[in-house]
C-alpha positions in Angstrom: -59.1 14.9 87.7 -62.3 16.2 89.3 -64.5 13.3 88.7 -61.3 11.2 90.5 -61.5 13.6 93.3 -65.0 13.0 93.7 -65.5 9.3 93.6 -62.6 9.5 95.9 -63.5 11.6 98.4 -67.3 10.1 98.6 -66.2 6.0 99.1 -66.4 4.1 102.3 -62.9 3.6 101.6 -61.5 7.0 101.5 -63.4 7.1 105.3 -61.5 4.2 106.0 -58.1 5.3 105.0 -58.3 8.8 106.8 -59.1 7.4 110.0 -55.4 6.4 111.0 -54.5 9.9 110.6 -57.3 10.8 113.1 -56.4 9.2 115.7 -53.2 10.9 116.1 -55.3 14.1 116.6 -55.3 15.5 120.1 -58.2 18.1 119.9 -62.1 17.7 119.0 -62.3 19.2 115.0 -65.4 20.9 115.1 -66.8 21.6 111.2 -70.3 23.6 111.2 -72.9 22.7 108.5 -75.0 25.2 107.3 -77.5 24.4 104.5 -81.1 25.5 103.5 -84.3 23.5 104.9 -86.1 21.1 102.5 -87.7 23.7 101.1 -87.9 21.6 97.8 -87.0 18.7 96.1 -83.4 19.1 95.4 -83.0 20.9 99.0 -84.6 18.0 100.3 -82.4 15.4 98.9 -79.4 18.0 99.9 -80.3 17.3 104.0 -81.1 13.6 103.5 -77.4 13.4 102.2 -76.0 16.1 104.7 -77.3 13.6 107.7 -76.1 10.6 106.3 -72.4 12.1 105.5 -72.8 13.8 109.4 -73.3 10.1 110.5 -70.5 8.3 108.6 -68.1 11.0 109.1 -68.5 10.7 113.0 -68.6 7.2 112.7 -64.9 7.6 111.4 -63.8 10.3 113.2 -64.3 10.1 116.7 -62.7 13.2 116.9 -64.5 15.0 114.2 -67.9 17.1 115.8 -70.3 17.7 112.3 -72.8 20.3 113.6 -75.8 20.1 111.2 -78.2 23.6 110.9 -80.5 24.1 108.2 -82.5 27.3 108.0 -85.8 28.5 106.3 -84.4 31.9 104.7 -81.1 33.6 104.3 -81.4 35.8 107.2 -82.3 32.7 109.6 -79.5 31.2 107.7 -77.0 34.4 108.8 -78.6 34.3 112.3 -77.3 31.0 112.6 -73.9 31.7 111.4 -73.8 34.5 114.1 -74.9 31.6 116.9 -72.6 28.9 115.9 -69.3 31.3 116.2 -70.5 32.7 119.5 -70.8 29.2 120.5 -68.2 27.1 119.0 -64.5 27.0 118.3 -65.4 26.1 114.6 -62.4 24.5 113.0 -64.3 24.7 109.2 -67.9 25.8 107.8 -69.5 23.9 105.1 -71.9 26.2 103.8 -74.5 26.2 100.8 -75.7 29.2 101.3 -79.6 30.3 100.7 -78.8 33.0 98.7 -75.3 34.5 97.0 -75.7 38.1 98.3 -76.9 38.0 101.7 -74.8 35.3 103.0 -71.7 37.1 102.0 -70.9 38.8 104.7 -72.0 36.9 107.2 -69.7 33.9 105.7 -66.5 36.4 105.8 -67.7 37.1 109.4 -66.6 33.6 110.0 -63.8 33.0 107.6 -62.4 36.5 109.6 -62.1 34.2 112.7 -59.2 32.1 111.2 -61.9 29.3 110.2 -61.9 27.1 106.9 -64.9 28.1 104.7 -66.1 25.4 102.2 -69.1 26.6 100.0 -71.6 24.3 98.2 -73.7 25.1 95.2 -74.3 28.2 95.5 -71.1 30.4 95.8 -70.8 33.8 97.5 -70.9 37.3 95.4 -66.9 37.4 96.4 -65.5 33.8 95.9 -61.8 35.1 97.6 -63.9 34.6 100.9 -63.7 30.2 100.1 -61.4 28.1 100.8 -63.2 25.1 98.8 -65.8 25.1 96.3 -67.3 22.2 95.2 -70.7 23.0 92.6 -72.0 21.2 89.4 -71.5 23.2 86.2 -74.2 25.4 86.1 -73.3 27.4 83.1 -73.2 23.8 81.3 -76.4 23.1 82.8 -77.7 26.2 80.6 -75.5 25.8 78.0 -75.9 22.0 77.0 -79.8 22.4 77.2 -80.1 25.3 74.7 -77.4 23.3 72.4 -80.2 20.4 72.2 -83.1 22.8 72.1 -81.9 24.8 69.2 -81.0 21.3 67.7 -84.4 20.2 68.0 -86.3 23.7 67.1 -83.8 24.2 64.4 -82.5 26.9 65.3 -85.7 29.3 65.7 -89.0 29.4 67.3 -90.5 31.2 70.4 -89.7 30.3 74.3 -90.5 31.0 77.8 -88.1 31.0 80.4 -87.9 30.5 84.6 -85.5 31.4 86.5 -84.8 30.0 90.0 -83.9 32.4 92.7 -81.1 35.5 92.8 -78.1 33.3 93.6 -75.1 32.5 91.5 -76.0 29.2 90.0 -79.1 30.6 88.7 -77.2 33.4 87.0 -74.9 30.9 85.6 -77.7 28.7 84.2 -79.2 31.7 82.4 -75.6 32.2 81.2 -74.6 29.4 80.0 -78.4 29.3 78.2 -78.7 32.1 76.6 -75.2 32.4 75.1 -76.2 29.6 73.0 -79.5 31.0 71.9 -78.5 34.7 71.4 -76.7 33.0 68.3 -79.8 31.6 66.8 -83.2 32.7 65.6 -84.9 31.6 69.0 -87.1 34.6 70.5 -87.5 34.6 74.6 -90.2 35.7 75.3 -91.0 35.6 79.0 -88.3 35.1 82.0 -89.0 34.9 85.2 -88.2 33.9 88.5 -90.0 31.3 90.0 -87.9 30.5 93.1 -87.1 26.6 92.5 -90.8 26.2 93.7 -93.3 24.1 91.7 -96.5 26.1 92.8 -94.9 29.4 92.2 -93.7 28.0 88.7 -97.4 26.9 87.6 -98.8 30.2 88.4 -96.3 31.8 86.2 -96.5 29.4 83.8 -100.3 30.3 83.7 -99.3 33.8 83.3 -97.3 32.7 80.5 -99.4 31.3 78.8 -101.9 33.8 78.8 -99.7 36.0 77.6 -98.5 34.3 74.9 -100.6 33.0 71.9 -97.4 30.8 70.6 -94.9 29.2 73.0 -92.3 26.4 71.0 -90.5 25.5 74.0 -90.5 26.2 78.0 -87.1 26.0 80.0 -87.8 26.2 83.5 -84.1 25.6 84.7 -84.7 23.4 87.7 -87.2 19.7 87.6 -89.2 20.8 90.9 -89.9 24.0 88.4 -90.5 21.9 85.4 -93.0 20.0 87.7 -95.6 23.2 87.8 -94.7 24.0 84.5 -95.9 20.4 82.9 -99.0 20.9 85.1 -99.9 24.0 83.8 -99.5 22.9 80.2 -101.5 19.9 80.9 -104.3 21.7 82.2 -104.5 24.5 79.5 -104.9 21.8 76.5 -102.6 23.6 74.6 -100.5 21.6 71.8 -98.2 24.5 70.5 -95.8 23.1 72.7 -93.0 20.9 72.3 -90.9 20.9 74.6 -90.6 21.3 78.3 -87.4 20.9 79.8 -85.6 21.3 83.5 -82.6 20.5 85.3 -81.0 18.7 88.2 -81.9 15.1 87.3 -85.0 14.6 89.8 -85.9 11.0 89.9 -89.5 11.5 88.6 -87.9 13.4 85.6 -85.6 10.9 84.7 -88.4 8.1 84.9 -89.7 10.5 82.1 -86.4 10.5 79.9 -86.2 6.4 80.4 -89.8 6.3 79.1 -89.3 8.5 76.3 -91.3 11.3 77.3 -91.8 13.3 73.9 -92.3 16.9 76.0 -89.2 16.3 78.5 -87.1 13.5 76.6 -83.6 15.1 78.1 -82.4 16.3 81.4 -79.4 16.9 83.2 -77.5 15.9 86.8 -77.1 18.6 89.4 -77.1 15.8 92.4 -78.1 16.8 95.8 -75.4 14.2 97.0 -72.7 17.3 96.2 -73.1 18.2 99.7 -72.0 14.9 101.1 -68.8 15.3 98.7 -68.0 18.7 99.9 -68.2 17.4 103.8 -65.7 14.5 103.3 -62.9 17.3 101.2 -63.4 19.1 104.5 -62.6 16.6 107.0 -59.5 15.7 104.5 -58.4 19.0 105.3 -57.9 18.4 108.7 -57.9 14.7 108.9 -55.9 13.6 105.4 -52.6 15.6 105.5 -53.6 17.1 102.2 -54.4 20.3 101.8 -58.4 21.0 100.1 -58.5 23.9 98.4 -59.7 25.3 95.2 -62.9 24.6 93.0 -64.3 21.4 92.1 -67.1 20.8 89.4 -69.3 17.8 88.3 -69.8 17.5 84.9 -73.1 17.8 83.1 -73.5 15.8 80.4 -77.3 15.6 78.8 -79.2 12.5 80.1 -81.2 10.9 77.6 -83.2 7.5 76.8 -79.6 6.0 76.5 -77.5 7.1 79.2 -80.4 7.6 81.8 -80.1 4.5 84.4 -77.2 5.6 84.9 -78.8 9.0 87.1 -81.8 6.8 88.3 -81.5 6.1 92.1 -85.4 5.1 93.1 -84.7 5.3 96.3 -83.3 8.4 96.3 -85.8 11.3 98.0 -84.6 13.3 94.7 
C-alpha cells in the first residue's frame, strides 16, 4: 500500500487528476518548504527535486503558492520558520528538518497556528507534532546492511563505524545495524560521527585507521560518507579490509555495485526524490478531497549487481 501511494502521488497523472478539484478553490493555498541547503550529495539531490515538484505543482495549481527556503544550519533553518509565519497565512509546512532536536519546537510553533505540518526524512524528537511523515526505512537501512555483512564476514571479525549527524534517521540506522550485529561475534570498534560529509569522514577514517591495526569491514551509513572513507583506505595501502559499505544509493555508488566493486558490491536506496513525494501528499490534502495523514515509508531492499539498474538514474545530481 505504501509503495501504491507513492508511485501515485509522484505521476504527472495524479497532478492531472487533482487539478479539477482546484479549480473550485476560492482562496490562494499557501504550503511553506523548508529543507536544508546542498550541503551534500543527497541534500543536493533533495533541492534539485524540491524545485522541480515547486514547479509542476504550480503549474497544476494555479491556486497553490509552494514557497521554497533552504537553510545552512538548524538555527537558520528555525529563523526561517519564525519569518515565514510572520509573513504568510501558511496553509501547510513541508519540512525536512536539519536536525531532530532543534527543530522541534520551532515546528510546533507553527503546527500551534492551526497549520498542516508534513515532515520529511528526518522526523522531530516528538512525532505527535506531524500531520504526515513520509521517510525511507532507516532502521532497514541499518538492519539489511549488517544482515549481508555478517553473511559475508561469517558472522565475526572487527569493524569501524560512522555515524551521520544527531538526527533521528541516523539513530535509526545505528539501530537497525547494530541489533543485527550485537547477535554475532562482530566487534565495533570505532563509531563516530562524521556529519554526512565526505571530508570530515576521511579524516576520521584516518584516525581509524591509525588506531586500529585490524579493521574487517567499515560502515559509514551514508555514500557521500563512504566517499571519504574509500579515499582514505586507498591512500593508506592497507589490504586488511574487505568491505566498505554506505547507504542512500548515490549514483557513483551504484556505478560501483553494477561493476562489481569487490570493497562496495551492495548498497541501498534512500532517494532524495522523497521530498518531491511528500510535497504532492500535501497539496492532496487540500487539493484531493482525501485526507493525508499518517506515516509513509519506502522500502529498502539491498541493491546488488542484479537488481542495480533499476536505482541508476545518470542524470540524476545524486
Amino acid at each position: 500500500m505504501k509503495t501504491i501511494m507513492k508511485t501515485l502521488l509522484t505521476t504527472g497523472a495524479a497532478l492531472a487528476a487533482l487539478t479539477a478539484a482546484a479549480s473550485a478553490q476560492e482562496r490562494d493555498i499557501v504550503i511553506a518548504v523548508s529543507i536544508p541547503a546542498a550541503t551534500h550529495g543527497w541534500t543536493g539531490g533533495v533541492v534539485y527535486h524540491a524545485t522541480e515538484a515547486e514547479r509542476q505543482i504550480e503549474e497544476a495549481f494555479p491556486n497553490v503558492d509552494i514557497v521554497l527556503s533552504t537553510a545552512q544550519s538548524a538555527s537558520a533553518q528555525a529563523s526561517a520558520l519564525e519569518d515565514l509565519t510572520s509573513t504568510r497565512d501558511l496553509a501547510a509546512l513541508v519540512i525536512l528538518p536539519f536536525t531532530s532536536e532543534e527543530l522541534t519546537g520551532p515546528v510546533e510553533n507553527v503546527r500551534d497556528t492551526g497549520t498542516f505540518i508534513t515532515v520529511v526524512d528526518r522526523g522531530l524528537a516528538d512525532d505527535s507534532i506531524q500531520d504526515l511523515y513520509v521517510a525511507g526505512d532507516n532502521i532497514a537501512v541499518g538492519h539489511n546492511t549488517a544482515e549481508w555483512l555478517s553473511e559475508q564476514l561469517g558472522g565475526e571479525g572487527k569493524i569501524v563505524v560512522l555515524r551521520g549527524i544527531p538526527t533521528v534517521i541516523d539513530d535509526e540506522r545505528i539501530q537497525g545495524f547494530t541489533e543485527v550485529i550485537d547477535g554475532t561475534n562482530i566487534e565495533i570498534l570505532d563509531i563516530q560521527y562524521a556529519n554526512w560529509n565526505q571530508d570530515e569522514a576521511f579524516t576520521l577514517m584516518q584516525d581509524y585507521l591509525a588506531k586500529h591495526p585490524q579493521i574487517d569491514a567499515v560502515w559509514a551509513n551514508d555514500d557521500d560518507m563512504l566517499l571519504g572513507v574509500l579515499e582514505a583506505v586507498e591512500q593508506s595501502g592497507r589490504e586488511d579490509i574487505r568491505y566498505a559499505l554506505g547507504g542512500n544509493g548515490m549514483k557513483q555508488v551504484i556505478e560501483m555495485v553494477m561493476e562489481e566493486n569487490a570493497m562496495t558490491p551492495i548498497s541501498t536506496p534512500y532517494p532524495p526524490s522523497m521530498i518531491a513525494t511528500a510535497m504532492y501528499m500535501t497539496v492532496a490534502q487540500f487539493t484531493g478531497q482525501a485526507p493525508m495523514r499518517g506515516s509513509f515509508l519506502l522500502d529498502a531492499p539491498l541493491i546488488t549487481p542484479e537488481n542495480a539498474e533499476q536505482f541508476y538514474f545518470p542524470d540524476s545530481p545524486f
